[in-house]
N, C-alpha and C positions, 0 to 999 in steps of 0.2 A: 504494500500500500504506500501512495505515495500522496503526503498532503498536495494541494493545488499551489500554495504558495512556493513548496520546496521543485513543481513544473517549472514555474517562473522562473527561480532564481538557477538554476540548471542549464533552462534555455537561453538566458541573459550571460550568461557565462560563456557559453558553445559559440553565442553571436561575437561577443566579448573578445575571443580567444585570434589568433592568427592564424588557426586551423579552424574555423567558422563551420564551414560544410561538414568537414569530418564530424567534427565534435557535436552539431546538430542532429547530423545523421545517429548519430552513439545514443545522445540523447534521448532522441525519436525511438530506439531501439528499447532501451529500457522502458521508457514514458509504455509503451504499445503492452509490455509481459505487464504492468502492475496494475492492480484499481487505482483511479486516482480519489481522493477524498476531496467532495468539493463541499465550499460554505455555503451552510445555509442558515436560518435564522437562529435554530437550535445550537450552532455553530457562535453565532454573534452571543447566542447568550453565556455560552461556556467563557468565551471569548472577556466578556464585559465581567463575568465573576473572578475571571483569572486576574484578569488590568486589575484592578480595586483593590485582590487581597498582595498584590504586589507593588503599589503604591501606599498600600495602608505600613508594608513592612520597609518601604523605602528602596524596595530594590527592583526596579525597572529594568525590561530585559527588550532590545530591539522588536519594531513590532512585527515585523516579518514573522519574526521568531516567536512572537505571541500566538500569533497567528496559528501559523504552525503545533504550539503545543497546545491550542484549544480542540484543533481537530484528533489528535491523539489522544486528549484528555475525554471528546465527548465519544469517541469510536475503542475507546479503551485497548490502545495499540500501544507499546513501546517504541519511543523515539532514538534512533541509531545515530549516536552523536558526540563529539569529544566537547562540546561547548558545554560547559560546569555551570554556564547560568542561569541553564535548565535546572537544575537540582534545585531551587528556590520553590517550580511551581506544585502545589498541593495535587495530589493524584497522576502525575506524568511520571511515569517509567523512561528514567535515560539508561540506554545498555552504551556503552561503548566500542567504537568502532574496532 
């Protein structure tokens, strides 16, 4: 499973990159084997309880990456990941890579 925000930043990368077409095409490749997880309202609300109880602790995590761990958090999927700022949010499983 692949959240929709982490489609995005994969494919901004591959465009990004000096190897555009390859790295899109690779992209395209995995993006095709996985489900991707798209947002939805249920989504915004995990989304908005996540923001709050991470501003109430002071510890704000890029929103991409909010994003990101609302969809795992409301699809109760572990997120595959070396960024530890994850650890802060209530109910997301980070495994690392």
């Amino acid at each position: 499973m692949l959240p929709v925000p982490v489609v995005g930043e994969l494919r901004y990368g591959a465009l990004n990159s000096r190897r555009s077409a390859e790295n899109l095409a690779e992209v395209e490749r995995l993006v095709s084997r996985c489900r991707v997880l798209d947002i939805t309202a249920a989504t915004a609300d995990v989304y908005a309880r996540l923001r709050l109880g991470l501003k109430e602790k002071g510890k704000p995590i890029p929103e991409n990456d909010l994003w990101i761990a609302a969809l795992c958090v409301e699809h109760e999927v572990p997120l595959v990941t070396l960024d530890g700022h994850f650890d802060v949010i209530k109910g997301l499983e980070r495994r690392a890579v």
